[in-house]
DOSEKOL-840917 format. One record per residue (C-alpha): residue in one letter; y, z, x. Coordinates in steps of 0.2 Angstrom, whole numbers, plus 2048, in hexadecimal, padded with zeros to 3 digits. Example, Ala and Ser with C-alpha at 12.3 -4.5 7.8 and 13.67 -1.06 7.14 Angstrom:
! residues 2
A7EA82783E S7FB824844 
END
This chain:
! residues 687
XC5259D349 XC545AE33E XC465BB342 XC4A5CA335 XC4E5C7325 XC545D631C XC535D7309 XC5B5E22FC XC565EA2ED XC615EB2DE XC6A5FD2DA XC656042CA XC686102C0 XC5E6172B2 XC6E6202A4 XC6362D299 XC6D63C28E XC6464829D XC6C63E2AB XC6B62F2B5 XC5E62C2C2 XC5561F2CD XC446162CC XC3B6162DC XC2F6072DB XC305F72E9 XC365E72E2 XC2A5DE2E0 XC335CA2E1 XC385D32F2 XC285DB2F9 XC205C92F5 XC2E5BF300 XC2C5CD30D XC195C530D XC1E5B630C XC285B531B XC1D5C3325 XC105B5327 XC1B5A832D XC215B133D XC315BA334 XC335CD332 XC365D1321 XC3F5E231F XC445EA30D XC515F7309 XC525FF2F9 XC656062F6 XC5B6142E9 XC5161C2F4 XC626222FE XC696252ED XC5B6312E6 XC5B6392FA XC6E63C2F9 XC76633306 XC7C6252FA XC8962C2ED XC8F6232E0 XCA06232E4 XCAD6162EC XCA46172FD XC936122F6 XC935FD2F9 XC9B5FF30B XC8E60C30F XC80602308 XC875F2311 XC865FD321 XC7660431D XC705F231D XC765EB32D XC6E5FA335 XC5D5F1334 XC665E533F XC645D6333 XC645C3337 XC635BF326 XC675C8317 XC605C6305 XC665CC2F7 XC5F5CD2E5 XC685D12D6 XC6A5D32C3 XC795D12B8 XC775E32B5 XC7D5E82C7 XC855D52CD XC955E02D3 XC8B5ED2DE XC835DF2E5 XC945D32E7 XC9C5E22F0 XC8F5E62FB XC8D5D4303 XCA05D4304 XC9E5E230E XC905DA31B XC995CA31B XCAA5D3322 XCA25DD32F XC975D1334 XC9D5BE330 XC915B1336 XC825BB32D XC795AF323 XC795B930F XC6B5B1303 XC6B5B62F0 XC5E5B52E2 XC575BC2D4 XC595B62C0 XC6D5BA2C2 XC6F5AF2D2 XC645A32C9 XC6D59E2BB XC8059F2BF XC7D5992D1 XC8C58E2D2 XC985982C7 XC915A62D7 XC9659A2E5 XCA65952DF XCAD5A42DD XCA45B12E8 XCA55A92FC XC995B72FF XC895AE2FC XC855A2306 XC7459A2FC XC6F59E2EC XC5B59D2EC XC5659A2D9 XC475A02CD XC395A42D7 XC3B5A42EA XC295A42F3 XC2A5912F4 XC3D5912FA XC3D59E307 XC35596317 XC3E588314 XC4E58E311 XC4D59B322 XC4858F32B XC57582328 XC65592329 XC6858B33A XC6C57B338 XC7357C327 XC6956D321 XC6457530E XC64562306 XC4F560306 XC4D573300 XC475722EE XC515812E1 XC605852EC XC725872E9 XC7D5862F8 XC905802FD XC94572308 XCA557030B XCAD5752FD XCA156E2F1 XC9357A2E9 XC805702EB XC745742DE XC6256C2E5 XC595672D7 XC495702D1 XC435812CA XC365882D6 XC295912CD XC175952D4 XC0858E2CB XBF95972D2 XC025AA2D6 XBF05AC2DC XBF75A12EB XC045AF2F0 XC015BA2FE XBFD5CC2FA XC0E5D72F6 XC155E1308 XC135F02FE XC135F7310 XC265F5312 XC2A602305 XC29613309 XC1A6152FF XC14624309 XC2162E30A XC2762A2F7 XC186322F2 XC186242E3 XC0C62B2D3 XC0B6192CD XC0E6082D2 XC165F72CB XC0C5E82CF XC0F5D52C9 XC025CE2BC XC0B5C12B8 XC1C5B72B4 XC215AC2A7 XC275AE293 XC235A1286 XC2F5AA279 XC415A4278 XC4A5B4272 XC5B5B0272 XC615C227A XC545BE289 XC585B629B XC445B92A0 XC3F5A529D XC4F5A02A5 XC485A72B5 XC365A82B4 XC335982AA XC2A596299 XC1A59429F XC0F5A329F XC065A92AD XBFA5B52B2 XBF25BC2C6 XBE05BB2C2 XBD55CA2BD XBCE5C82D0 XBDE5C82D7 XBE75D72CE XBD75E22CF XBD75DE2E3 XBE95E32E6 XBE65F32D8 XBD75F42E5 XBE25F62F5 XBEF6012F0 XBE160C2EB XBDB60D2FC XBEB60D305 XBF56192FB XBEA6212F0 XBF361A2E1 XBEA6162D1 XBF46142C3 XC006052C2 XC0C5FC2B7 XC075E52B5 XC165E12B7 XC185D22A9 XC245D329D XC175CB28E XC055D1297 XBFB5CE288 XBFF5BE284 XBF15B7287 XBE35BE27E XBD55B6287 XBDA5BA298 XBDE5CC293 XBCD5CD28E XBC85C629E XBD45D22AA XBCC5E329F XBB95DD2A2 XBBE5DB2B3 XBC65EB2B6 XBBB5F52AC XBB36042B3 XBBE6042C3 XBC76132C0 XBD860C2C0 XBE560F2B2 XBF36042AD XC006012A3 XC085EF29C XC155E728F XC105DE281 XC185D726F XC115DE25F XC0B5CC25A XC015CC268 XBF55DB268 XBE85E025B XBDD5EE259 XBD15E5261 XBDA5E3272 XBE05F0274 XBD15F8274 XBC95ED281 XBDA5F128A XBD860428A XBC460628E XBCB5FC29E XBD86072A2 XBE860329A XBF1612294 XC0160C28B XC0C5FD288 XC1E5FB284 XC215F0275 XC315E7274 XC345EA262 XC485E6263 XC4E5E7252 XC475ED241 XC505E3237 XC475D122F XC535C7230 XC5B5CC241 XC475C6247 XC4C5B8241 XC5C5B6247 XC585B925A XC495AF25B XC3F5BC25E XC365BB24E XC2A5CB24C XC215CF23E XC285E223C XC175E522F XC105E6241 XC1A5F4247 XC11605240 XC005FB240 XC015F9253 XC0660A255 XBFA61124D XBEC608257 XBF460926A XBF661C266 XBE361F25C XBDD61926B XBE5623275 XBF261A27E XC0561C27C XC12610279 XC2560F27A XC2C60426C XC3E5FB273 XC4C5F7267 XC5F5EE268 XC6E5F125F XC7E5E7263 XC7A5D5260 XC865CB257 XC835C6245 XC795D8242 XC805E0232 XC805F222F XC6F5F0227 XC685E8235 XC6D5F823F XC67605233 XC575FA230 XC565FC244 XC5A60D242 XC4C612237 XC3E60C23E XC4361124C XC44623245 XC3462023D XC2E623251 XC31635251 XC2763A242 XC18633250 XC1263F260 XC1F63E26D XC1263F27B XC0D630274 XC1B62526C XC2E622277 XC3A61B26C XC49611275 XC5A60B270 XC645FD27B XC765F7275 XC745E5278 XC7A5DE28C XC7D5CC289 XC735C2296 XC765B22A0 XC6B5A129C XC695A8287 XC6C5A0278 XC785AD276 XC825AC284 XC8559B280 XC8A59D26E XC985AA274 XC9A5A7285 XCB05A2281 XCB05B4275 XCA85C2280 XCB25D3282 XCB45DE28E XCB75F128C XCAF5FA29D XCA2603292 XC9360629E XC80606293 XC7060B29A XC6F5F72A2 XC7E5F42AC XC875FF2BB XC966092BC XCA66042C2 XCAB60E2D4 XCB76042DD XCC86002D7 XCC75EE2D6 XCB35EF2CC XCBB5EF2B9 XCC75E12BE XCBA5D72C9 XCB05D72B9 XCBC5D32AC XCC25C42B3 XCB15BC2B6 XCA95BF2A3 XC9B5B12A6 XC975B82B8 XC985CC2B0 XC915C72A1 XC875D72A0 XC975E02A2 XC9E5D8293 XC9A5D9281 XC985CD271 XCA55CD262 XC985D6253 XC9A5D823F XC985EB243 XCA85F2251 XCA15F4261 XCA8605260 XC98609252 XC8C60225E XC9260B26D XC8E61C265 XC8061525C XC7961526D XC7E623277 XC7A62E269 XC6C62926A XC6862F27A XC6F640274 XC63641265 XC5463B26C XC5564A27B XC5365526B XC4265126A XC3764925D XC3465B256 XC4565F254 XC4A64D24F XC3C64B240 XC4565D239 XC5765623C XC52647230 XC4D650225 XC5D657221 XC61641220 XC5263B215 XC4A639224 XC5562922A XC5B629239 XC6861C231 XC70627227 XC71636234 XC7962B240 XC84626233 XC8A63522E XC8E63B23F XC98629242 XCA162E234 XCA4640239 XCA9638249 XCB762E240 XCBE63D236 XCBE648242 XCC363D253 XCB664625E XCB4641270 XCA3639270 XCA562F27E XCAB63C28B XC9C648287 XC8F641278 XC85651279 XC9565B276 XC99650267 XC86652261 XC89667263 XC9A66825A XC9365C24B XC86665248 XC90677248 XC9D66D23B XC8F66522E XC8267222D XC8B684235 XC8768E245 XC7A69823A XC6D68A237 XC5E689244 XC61677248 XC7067824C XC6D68625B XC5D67B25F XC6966F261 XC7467926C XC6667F276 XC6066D27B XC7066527F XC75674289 XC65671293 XC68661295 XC7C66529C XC726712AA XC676612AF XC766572AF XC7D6632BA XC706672C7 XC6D6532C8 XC8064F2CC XC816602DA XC6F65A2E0 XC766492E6 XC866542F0 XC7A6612F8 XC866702F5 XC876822FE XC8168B2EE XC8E6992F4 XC9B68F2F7 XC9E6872E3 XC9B6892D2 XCA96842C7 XCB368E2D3 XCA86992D9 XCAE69A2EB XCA66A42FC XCB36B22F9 XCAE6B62E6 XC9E6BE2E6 XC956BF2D4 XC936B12C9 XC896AA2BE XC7C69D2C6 XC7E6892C1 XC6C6862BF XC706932AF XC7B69229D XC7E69F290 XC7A69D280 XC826AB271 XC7B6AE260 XC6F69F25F XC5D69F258 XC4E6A0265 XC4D68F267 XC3D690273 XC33697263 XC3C68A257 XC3967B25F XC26681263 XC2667F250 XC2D67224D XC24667259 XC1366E250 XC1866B23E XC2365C233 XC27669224 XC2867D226 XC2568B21B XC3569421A XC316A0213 XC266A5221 XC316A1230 XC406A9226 XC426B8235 XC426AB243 XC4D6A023A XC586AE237 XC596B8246 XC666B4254 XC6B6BA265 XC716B7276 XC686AE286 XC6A6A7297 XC61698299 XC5A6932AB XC556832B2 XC4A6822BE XC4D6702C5 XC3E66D2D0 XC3366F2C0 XC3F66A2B6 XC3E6772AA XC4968429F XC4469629F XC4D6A1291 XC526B1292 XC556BD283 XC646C9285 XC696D927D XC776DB274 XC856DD27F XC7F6D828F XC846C428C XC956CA28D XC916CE29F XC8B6BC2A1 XC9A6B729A XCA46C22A5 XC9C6BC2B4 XC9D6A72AF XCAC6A72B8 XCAB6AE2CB XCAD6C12CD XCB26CC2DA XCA96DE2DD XCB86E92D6 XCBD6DC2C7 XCA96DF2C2 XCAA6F12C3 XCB86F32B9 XCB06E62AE XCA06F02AB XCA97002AB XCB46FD29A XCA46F4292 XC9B701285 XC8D6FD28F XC86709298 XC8E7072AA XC7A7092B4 XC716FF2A6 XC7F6F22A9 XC7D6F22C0 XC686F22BB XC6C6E22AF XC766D92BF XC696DE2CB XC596D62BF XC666C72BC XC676C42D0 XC556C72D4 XC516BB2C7 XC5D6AE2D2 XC696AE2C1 XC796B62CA XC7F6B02DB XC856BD2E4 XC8D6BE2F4 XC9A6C92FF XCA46CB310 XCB06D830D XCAC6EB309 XCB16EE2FA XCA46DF2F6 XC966E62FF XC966F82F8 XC966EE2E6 XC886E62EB XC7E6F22F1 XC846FB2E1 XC796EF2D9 XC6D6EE2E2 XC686FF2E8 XC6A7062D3 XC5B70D2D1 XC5A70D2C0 XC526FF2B7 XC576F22A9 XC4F6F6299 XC406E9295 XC496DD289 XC5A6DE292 XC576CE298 XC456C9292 XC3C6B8297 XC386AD289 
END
């Protein structure tokens, strides 16, 4: 009989303009088998592929699903388990291909709402799998482990197996009743120590009475709405408490408030107990009221899934919100207090361009609200296996590689090819034919992502210059796009940076606010992507090799002739209309600056420059040797000890690397730094 069952967490990824980056949080279906099977004399063991990711010993390249594969079969496995979602099928496929060549005869179980609803398009394709466990698997577990041996599954209610060369599909859909009834979560198999986890995910319920025709959620969890009792929750809020000095956490349910009564009963319950918490809810399903029993008990925001901002799209995809709603139930979450993120789709199949600027718009209509208190999200639509839509265009999906913030790049050869061929098992990967080109709805999207890192300050000014509609500004930049056949896929914050220099000129502040913020961004990006390959910082830089000694640091950029931005943006965050004729010198004056990330805080620090002294930065961009920068500075107009007190503040503020081996490098840099005389205050002045 098996004895350790290993199971594995999906990989995702989280795409945002500043970088990707990986959620640490245990799995909560996973940590409640791992309970499950704990009490019934099996050790249940969990591995998380992101937690090797965000560590660095995972890279997202080629190797990563045969090291993952190997990372796993170090626990020394009898049985493995794997969940999955569509979004990240292929990591998953590969990785158990992996474990069943280099080890055979190991029993590989898959579940999760993917597995569930295409299990027999699974097993007839992929011999990787050897049962399919479907919807939720506390009931099917035990049962299943226990008959691995003899291979007897025929009795085991909500599994898909082979037998021969016919795929079995056991009738029944295993959902739990009482969730009350499950054992409490092995939160102790994560690394929750260690993590250091601020906050903490727990279930409160499962279950969707909505029939959305985008959403899988019912195909998995059922229609019928459930909730852990007040009790219940409160007691594992309780625990975590104790053990891990947590107490903040996410309920776990994709439509918490559904039921108003019992919401009402968990926040009387809860009350009082010090613990804050945060949930997901529909517009139609709150009221003023609520949500203001919700936050004297704790709650301190919800994510609304809003989805589009268009009438008759409601309509169209079932969701049927009343949009009237919409800035009502702003107002009161954040009156109280509490913050929200409102969630909104473009992509789906019969949306007109209407539709998407109506989306558009009130979407924009977000950032004229407090950012600490208001996130605004856009999704391009990922078709989803088990919707009403997916059967309505499951013979005309298209596949064109893009990746979106919901499904997982392509690293081995084969991925983009595996995918292609099997569009209902990729479905995620694909795409659905749309009124508007698909091309529109891509860069809809991603620039997105580049406007929104702006910041609601600088956005509600940028709108202004577009009637205050985010329509027609993403519009025009479309169509500048068109005209000018910019790359806006290779580098959307490029794209943004150049269209704003073309439509409104180098000179105007938001275009060097602009500037300013996607170059931050591009250092984050940076110091993320050389974070993950722990490089010597001596030995590269663009170049910057151990035998050239001065440079300019990565965690720094130059800026020339732009506004102070820091100042700008101050104002702008502060105020929705400025008195020009008052902020007329800062709007006017321009200059030069390094800009320095610090990437433990991750924060920019500005530095103002004198004239002149940027072309040393510029100089200096590219790796220089000792003699090159002292012939350098000595046919500058600068003067030449101003310019060795300049390099000396610069590398005792960690801006310029420096390094040397030979002579001539070491009496440059003690050149620079013996030079007694010092840089003049504003020569590079903090800001």
């Amino acid at each position: 009989m098996a004895s350790r069952v290993v199971f594995v967490d999906n990989l995702l990824m989280e795409h945002k303009a500043s970088g990707d980056f990986v959620y640490l949080q245990p799995h909560l279906g996973l940590i409640s088998l791992i309970a499950v099977v704990r009490q019934n004399n099996y050790e249940g063991v969990l591995y998380d592929p992101k937690i090797d990711v965000s560590r660095g010993r995972l890279a997202l390249d080629g190797s990563l699903y045969k090291e993952i594969a190997g990372r796993i079969l170090a626990h020394k496995p009898d049985v493995v388990g794997f969940t999955s979602l569509g979004c990240n099928f292929i990591c998953t496929l590969k990785v158990a291909n992996y474990i069943r060549e280099m080890r055979p005869n190991l029993p590989i179980l898959l579940g999760g709402p993917h597995a569930t609803i295409l299990d027999r398009e699974i097993l007839s394709r992929f011999r990787q799998f050897d049962v399919i466990v479907r919807n939720e698997a506390e009931l099917t577990i035990l049962p299943l482990l226990n008959a691995l041996s003899s291979g007897k599954f025929g009795t085991i209610d909500g599994i898909s197996y082979r037998r021969g060369g016919e795929v079995i599909s056991n009738p029944g859909e295993p959902l739990i009743a009482d969730l009350d009834s499950l054992p409490w979560p092995a939160f102790e198999s994560y690394p929750m120590t260690e993590l250091e986890l601020k906050f903490l995910r727990i279930e409160a319920g499962r279950g969707c009475p909505f029939k959305c025709s985008f959403c899988s959620t019912a195909s998995f969890f059922g229609r019928k709405y459930r909730l852990k009792s007040p009790q219940r929750i409160c007691a594992e809020m309780d625990h975590l408490r104790t053990t891990y000095g947590v107490s903040h956490f996410s309920l776990t349910h994709d439509l918490f408030t559904v039921n108003r009564t019992k919401v009402i009963e968990f926040c009387d319950h809860i009350r009082g107990k010090g613990f804050t918490w945060t949930c997901s809810a529909r517009m139609d399903c709150v009221d003023e009221e609520l949500l203001s029993s919700m936050k004297s008990a704790g709650c301190r925001s919800l994510y609304y899934g809003v989805e589009t901002g268009s009438k008759r799209m409601q309509k169209v995809i079932s969701k049927n919100l009343d949009l009237a709603l919409f800035h009502p139930t702003l107002e009161w979450t954040n009156n109280l207090g509490m913050a929200a993120t409102a969630s909104f789709i473009t992509g789906f199949p019969s949306e007109e361009q209407r539709d998407q600027d109506d989306t558009l718009d009130l979407l924009g209509s977000c950032f004229f609200r407090d950012q600490d208190l208001v996130t605004a999200q856009l999704h391009l639509l990922t078709p989803e296996p088990g919707t009403a839509l997916s059967q309505a265009f499951q013979g005309s999906l298209g596949y064109d590689g893009h990746v979106t913030d919901f499904n997982f790049p392509t690293l081995e050869v084969d991925d983009a090819s595996t995918m292609k061929s099997e569009p209902q098992i990729f479905l995620n990967h694909h795409f659905y034919p749309t009124l508007i080109p698909r091309s529109q709805h891509i860069f809809v999207t991603l620039m997105y992502l580049e406007l929104y890192s702006l910041g609601f300050g600088v956005l509600r000014h940028l709108l202004g210059l577009y009637n205050n509609r985010l329509s027609q500004l993403t519009r025009s930049m479309w169509k500048w796009a068109e005209g000018a056949r910019a790359d806006w896929r290779g580098d959307g914050a490029g794209f943004l940076e150049q269209f704003m220099k073309e439509q409104w000129g180098r000179e105007h502040y938001l275009t060097s606010v602009v500037i300013y913020t996607v170059t931050g961004n591009r250092l984050r990006r940076t110091q993320q992507h050389t974070a993950r390959r722990e490089p010597n910082p001596h030995k590269e830089r663009d170049g910057c090799h151990q035998d050239a000694r001065y440079c300019m640091s990565p965690k720094t950029a130059l800026l020339r002739e732009v506004h102070d931005c820091p100042q700008i943006i101050e104002l702008l965050r502060s105020s929705t209309t400025l008195d020009a004729s008052k902020m007329q010198a800062l709007f006017v004056r321009r200059g030069d600056y390094i800009l320095s990330l610090d990437p433990d805080k991750d924060a920019i620090t500005n530095f103002a420059l004198e004239e002149g002294f940027a072309d040393i930065c510029d100089f200096i961009s590219l790796p220089r040797s000792g003699a090159e920068l002292r012939s350098f500075l000595r046919a500058s107009h600068l003067d030449y000890k101003t310019c060795i007190a300049f390099l000396r503040q610069l590398i005792q503020l960690s801006l310029v690397q420096q390094g040397s081996t030979d002579r001539e490098e070491s009496q440059a840099r003690r050149t620079l730094t013996t030079s007694k005389k010092q840089a003049r205050p504003h020569d590079c002045a903090r800001s």
